[in-house]
Phi, psi and omega in degrees: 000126183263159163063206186288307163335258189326335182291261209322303161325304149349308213279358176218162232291179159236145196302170173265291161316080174273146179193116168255150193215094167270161175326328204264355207268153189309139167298342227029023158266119227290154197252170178253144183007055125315137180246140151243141188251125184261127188250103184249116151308087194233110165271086196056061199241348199297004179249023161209325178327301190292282185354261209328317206270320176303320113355285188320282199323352173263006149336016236289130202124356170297093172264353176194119177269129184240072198299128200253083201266119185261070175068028175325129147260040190215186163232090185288318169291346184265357179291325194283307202263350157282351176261061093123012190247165206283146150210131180256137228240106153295156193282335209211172166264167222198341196086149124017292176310286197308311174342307175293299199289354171273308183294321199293319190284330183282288174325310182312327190276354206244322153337141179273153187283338180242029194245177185271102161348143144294134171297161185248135158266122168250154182197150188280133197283358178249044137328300283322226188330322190295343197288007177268358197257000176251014163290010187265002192282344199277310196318287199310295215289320191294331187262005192093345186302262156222168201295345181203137189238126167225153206260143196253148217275182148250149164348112151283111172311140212049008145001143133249348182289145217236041159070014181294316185265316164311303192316289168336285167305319139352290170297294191309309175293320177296314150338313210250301214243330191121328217251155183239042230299143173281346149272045230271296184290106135249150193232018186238121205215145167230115187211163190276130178300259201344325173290320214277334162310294187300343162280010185229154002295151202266151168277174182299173178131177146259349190263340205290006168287283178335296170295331178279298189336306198298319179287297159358297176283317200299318185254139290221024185261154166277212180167129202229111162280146213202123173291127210229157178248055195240164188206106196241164161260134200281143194273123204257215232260327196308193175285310191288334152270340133331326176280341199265321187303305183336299190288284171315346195262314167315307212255004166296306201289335193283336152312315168276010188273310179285017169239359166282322193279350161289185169222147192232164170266153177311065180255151166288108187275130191249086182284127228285146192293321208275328186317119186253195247208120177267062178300115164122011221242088179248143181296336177300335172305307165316140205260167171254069177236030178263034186225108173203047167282142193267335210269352180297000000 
């Protein structure tokens, strides 16, 4: 982000809360033995995975952690599944995307038939231990508040990244909806089966954060960022990470390119009265590390 664009943003605070409220968007009214299922999307992960699954199941409200191994060639799943967590295997990689839509369809089968969907935690699979730190996402979604918690990271140590690909997504999501999320890729996300169904087909990708956020607010759900204490490994300055900002920067615009070609329903945008506040929170300091799944 450049410029008046970059001023102007820096200089106030960013809501936390957007909330639009068509008939379908959360009620605020607090759910009963909700359950959450954590979808951990894990490609060649095996020296963090069992942390990350362990860490999860200490979550609360984590009644089942679900490791989705996207063609691993190492052994990330037998990694998975000795810290206790359920796992299903692509025979090949399929992406990031396809990954979420699998864990997502596996909870689903796993659901009790007359009980209340589980909500989805998505978490990154090299969290490791720290991924017990994305428990502050579940309380808004669990209370009704809104419909999507997505987490906003701290500085990563050894980061390289220079806001090129946040800033965009950014911009892009503030455009299409109003809102200015200070995490716009963070992939550690807590959402409603009903949100995360409005959002599919989820895009491809590195973009696949960005069109769900754009879609999620568009068809009328709320969506709240909640500062996480999380640690993943970082993408630094060398070539292979260039190629991968490089690679998010492609598969962003082309999600927003295919999100001009949707149709949303006609809504009024509400910003919710309760909605608190990230002050001091500027976005040009964040790095394009809230993305850091390998397999896409």
């Amino acid at each position: 982000m450049e410029g008046a664009d970059a001023e102007e943003t820096a200089s106030r605070p960013l809501t936390v809360i957007r909330r639009r409220r068509p008939d379908a968007a959360a009620a605020g009214i607090p759910q009963v033995d909700q359950r959450v299922a954590a979808v951990i999307p894990a490609k060649d992960e095996s020296e963090r995975i069992a942390d990350t699954v362990r860490a999860a199941r200490a979550i609360p409200h984590v009644d089942l952690v679900l490791v989705v191994d996207d063609g691993s060639e190492d052994d990330t799943g037998a990694q998975a599944r000795s810290a206790g967590a359920v796992v299903v295997r692509h025979a090949t990689n399929r992406g990031k995307a396809s990954a979420m839509e699998t864990g997502a369809s596996v909870v689903a089968m796993r659901d009790e038939e007359d009980g209340l969907p589980r909500m989805l935690l998505f978490l990154d699979a090299d969290l490791g231990a720290t991924a017990v730190n994305a428990a502050p996402l579940v309380p808004p979604v669990w209370a009704g508040r809104a419909d999507m918690s997505i987490a906003v990271l701290p500085k990563q140590a050894g980061a390289g990244g220079r806001g090129i690909v946040t800033g965009f997504s950014r911009r892009s999501i503030q455009r299409f909806t109003g809102w200015a999320p200070a995490q716009p890729l963070s992939g550690q996300r807590c959402i409603t089966r009903s949100a995360f169904e409005a959002a599919l087909p989820l895009a491809r990708g590195w973009g696949v954060e960005t069109a769900m956020t754009i879609d999620v607010l568009l068809r009328g759900y709320a969506v709240v960022e909640v500062p996480c204490d999380l640690r993943h490994r970082p993408s630094g300055n060398d070539l292979a990470g260039q190629l991968h900002r490089a690679a998010q920067l492609r598969d962003v615009m082309a999600a927003v390119a295919a999100r001009r070609l949707r149709r949303y329903p006609n809504l009024q945008a509400v910003d919710d009265d309760e909605g608190d506040e990230l002050d001091g929170t500027d976005p040009e300091a964040l790095d394009d590390e809230g993305e850091s799944y390998r397999g896409a």
